[in-house]
Each structure stands twice: as C-alpha cells, then as structure tokens.
VOVO-569408 format. One record per residue (C-alpha): residue in three letters; x, y, z. Coordinates in steps of 0.02 Angstrom, whole numbers, plus 50000, padded with zeros to 5 digits. Last residue first. Example, Ala and Ser with C-alpha at 12.3 -4.5 7.8 and 13.67 -1.06 7.14 Angstrom:
residues 2
SER506844994750357;ALA506154977550390;
END
This chain:
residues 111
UNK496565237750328;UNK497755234850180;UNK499315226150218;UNK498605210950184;UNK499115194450291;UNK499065178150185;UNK497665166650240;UNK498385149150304;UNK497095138550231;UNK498295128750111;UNK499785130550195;UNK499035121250346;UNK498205109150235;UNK500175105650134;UNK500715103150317;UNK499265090750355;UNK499625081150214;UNK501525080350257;UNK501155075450421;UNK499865059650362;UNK501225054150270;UNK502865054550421;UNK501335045950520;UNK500935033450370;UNK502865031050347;UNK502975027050535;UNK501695015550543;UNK502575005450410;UNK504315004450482;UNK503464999450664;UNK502524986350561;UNK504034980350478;UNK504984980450636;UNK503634972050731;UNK503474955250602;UNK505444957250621;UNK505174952150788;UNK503754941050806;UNK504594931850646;UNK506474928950740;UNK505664922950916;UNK504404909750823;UNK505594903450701;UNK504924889050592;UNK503084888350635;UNK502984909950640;UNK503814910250455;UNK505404913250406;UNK505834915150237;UNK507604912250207;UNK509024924650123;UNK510794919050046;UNK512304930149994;UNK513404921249889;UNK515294922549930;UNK515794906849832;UNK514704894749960;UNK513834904950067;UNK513624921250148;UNK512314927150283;UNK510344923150315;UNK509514938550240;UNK507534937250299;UNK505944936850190;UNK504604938150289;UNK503354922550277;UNK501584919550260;UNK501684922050085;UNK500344933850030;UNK500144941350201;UNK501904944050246;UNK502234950250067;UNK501204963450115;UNK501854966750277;UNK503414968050197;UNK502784979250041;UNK502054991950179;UNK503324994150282;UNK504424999250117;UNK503045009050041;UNK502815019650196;UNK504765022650225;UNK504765026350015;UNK503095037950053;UNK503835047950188;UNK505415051650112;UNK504705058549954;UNK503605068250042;UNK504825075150134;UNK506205078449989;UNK504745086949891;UNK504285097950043;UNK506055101150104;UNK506335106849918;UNK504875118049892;UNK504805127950040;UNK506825129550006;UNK506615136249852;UNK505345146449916;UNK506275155450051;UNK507705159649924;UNK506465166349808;UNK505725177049945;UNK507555182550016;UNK507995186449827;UNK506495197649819;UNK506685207249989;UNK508595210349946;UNK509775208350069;UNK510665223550136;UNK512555227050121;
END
C-alpha cells in the first residue's frame, strides 16, 4: 500500500514544526540559565553554590566568591560561561535555520 503525498507533507510538517519549537525552546532555557548565573555573578559577586544537607535534612547552598574559594569560583565561573555560550550557539543556529528556510526558494515545476 502506497503512502499518500498529502499525509507524507502533513507528516513532514508536523515534525518541521515540532523539532523547531522544541529547539528553540531548548536553546533559549540553556541560554537563559548561563545567562542568569553570570548575571547574578555580576550583581553579587558570588555564584550561588549547593553545599550538602544539614541539620533535619535541609539542603544548604553558599555563595562563593573568588576571596573565599579561589579553585571552586574559577570553576563554576567556566561552567556557567561554557553553559551560556552554548545557549547563544544552540540560538544563533536556530536563527540561521529559520534564514535558511526563509530564502530557500521552493522549486516550480514549471520551466
């Protein structure tokens, strides 16, 4: 039994549409998550780190600044900005997929 032309469009579509609205949506929460840190980095001077359990099971989190923990801020400090260029990359592709789409010219079969 042969597929119908029509249903294989739709099909093709849907999917356009979904990886495109999953993607985007992807990009911009890895983007907005870099971002925030860095951003808090600046307005603090301190990332926000989780430091374990305490007393009655209560999780606890420390800012950590360069002065306090040199090793532990240069890292993290890097994984936020790693997290953040790669949100902006996995952005910038989505922008330049929607261009492609946007000037690809759709073939005629009149010629």
């Amino acid at each position: 039994m042969a597929k119908s032309p029509i249903m294989t469009g739709c099909l093709t579509i849907i999917k356009s549409i979904v990886h495109f609205v999953g993607g985007w949506g992807a990009s911009v929460l890895v983007a907005w998550v870099g971002l925030f840190a860095l951003y808090k980095w600046y307005v603090t001077g301190g990332l926000l780190v989780y430091a374990g359990r305490g007393i009655n099971n209560i999780r606890q989190y420390q800012i950590i600044t360069y002065e306090t923990h040199p090793l532990g801020f240069i890292a993290l400090f890097a994984v936020c900005v790693m997290i953040a260029a790669f949100g902006l990359a996995l952005c910038a592709g989505q922008l330049l997929a929607i261009r492609r789409w946007w000037l690809s010219k759709p073939k005629s079969g009149r010629e």
